[in-house]
C-alpha positions in Angstrom: 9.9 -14.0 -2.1 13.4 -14.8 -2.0 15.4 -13.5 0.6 18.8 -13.0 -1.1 17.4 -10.9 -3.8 15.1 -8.8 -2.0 17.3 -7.2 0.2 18.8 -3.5 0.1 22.8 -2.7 0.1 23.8 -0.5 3.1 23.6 2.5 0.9 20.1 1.5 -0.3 18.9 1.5 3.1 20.8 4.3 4.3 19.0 6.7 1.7 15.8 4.7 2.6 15.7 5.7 5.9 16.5 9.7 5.1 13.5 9.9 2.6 11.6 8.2 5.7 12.8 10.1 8.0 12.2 13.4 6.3 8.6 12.5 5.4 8.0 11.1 9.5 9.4 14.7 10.4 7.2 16.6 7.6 3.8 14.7 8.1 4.1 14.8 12.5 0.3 14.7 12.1 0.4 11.3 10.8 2.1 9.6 14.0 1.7 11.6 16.9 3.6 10.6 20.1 5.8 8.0 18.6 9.3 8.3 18.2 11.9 8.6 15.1 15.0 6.5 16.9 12.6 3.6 17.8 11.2 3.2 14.5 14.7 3.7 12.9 16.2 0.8 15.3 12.7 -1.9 14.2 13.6 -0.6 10.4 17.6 -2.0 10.8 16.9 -5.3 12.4 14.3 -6.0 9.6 16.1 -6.0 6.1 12.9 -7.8 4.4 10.7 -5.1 5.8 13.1 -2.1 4.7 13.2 -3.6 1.1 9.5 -4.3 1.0 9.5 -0.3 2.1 11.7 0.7 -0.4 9.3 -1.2 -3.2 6.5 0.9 -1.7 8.3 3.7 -2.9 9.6 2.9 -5.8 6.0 2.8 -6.8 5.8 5.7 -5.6 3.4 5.2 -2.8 5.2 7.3 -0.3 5.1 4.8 2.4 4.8 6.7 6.3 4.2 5.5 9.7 1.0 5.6 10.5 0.2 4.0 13.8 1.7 1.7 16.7 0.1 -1.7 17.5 1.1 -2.3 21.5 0.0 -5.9 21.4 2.2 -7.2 19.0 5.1 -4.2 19.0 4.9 -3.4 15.6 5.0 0.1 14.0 2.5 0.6 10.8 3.4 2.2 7.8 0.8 2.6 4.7 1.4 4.2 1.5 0.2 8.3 1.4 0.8 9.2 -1.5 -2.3 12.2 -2.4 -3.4 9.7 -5.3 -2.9 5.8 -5.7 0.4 5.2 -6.6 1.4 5.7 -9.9 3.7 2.8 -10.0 0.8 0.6 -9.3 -2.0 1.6 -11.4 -3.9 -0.2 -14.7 -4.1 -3.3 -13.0 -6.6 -5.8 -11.8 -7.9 -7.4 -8.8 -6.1 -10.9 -9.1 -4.4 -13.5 -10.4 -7.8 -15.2 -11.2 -9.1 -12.0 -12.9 -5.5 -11.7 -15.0 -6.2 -15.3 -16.4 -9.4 -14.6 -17.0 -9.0 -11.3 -18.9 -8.6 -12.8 -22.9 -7.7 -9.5 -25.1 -6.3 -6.4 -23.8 -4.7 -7.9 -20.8 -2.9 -5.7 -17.7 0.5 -5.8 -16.4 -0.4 -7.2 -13.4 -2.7 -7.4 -10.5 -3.2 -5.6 -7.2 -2.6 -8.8 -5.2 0.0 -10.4 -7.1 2.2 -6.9 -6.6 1.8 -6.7 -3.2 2.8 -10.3 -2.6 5.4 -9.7 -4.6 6.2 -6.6 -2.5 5.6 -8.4 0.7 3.5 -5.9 2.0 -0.9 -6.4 1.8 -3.9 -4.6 0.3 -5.6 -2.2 2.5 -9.3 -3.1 4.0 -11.9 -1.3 4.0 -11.4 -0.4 7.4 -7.9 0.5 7.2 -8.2 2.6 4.2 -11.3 4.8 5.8 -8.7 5.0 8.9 -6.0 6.3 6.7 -8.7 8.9 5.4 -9.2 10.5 8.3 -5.5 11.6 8.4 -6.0 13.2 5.2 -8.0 13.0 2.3 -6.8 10.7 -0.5 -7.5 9.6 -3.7 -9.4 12.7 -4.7 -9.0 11.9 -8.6 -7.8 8.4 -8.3 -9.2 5.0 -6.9 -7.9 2.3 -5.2 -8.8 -1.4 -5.0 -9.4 -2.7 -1.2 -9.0 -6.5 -0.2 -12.3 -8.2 -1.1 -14.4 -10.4 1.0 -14.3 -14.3 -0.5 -18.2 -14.3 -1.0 -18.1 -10.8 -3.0 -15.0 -12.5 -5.4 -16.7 -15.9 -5.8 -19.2 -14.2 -7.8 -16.6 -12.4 -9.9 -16.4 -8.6 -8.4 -14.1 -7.0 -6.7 -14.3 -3.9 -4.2 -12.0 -0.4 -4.6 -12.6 2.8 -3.0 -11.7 6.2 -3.2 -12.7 9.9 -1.6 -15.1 12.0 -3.4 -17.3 14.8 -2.1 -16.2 15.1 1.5 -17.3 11.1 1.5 -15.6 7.6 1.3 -16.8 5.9 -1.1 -16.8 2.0 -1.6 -17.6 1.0 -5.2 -17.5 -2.7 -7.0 -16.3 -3.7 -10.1 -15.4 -6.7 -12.2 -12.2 -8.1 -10.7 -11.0 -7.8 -14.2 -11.2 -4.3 -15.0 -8.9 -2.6 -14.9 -8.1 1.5 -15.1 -5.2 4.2 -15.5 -6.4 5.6 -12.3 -7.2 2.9 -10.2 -3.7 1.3 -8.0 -4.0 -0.1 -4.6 -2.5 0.9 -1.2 -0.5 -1.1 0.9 0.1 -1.3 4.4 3.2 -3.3 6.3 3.9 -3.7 9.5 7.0 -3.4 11.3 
């Protein structure tokens, strides 16, 4: 990423941190305990961060704190947007699975956007964590960051939420769907 492009003007960050802001105060069940000003201050002194935000929702992923992590003082925001985000859908696993992918062709893949966005994919974990704040992906899917052993052999793992259940499903890596995106997580 290059640092003199990716960064917002003071405007840009200025309405950045309003839509955040509204969204911390509208969703309090998301974040309990922690505290607007703090997160605000983290958010200035880290310009990559707050444009790597600002491409999470651009994309329309609605990015929102959802967690503190004491041991290394970083806040956690991931994207909550009710579906994947539509910014980031029809597109493949990888870089790998683009290449490989002769006719019909996506955009883009999952990974290579969020490199690009400086932010990474959820796991499995972290997406069933973000699940039981609310229920996502109730029409859509998402793609989740695959273990090495399950892409060496050419698949690739997404989930999504589907009779009161998470559901973890494979696929080729190089499939790709309208309703299939990712979610992203970044920590501040």
């Amino acid at each position: 990423m290059s640092t003199t492009k990716n960064k917002l003007s003071a405007d840009q960050q200025e309405a950045l941190l309003t839509v955040l802001q509204n969204r911390f105060e509208k969703y309090t069940h998301r974040h309990k305990g922690l505290d607007w000003n703090k997160i605000q201050t983290k958010l200035q002194a880290s310009p990559q961060k707050m444009w790597s935000l600002d491409e999470m929702e651009r994309t329309e992923g609605e990015p929102d704190v959802i967690g503190y992590d004491k041991n290394t003082d970083e806040y956690i925001f991931v994207d909550c947007a009710a579906e994947s985000p539509k910014g980031r859908r029809s597109i493949c696993y990888d870089h790998e699975a683009l290449e490989k992918r002769k006719e019909n062709k996506p955009k883009d893949s999952a990974v290579n956007i969020a490199e690009e966005m400086g932010i990474e994919i959820l796991t499995e974990e972290q997406y069933r964590q973000l699940q039981q704040l609310e229920k996502l992906d109730t029409k859509t899917s998402s793609w989740i960051k695959t273990p090495a052993d399950i892409r060496k052999l050419g698949g690739a793992l997404f989930c999504d939420f589907r009779y009161n259940t998470v559901f973890v499903y494979h696929n080729g890596a190089d499939s790709y769907y309208a309703a299939r995106g990712f979610r992203g997580i970044l920590k501040v």
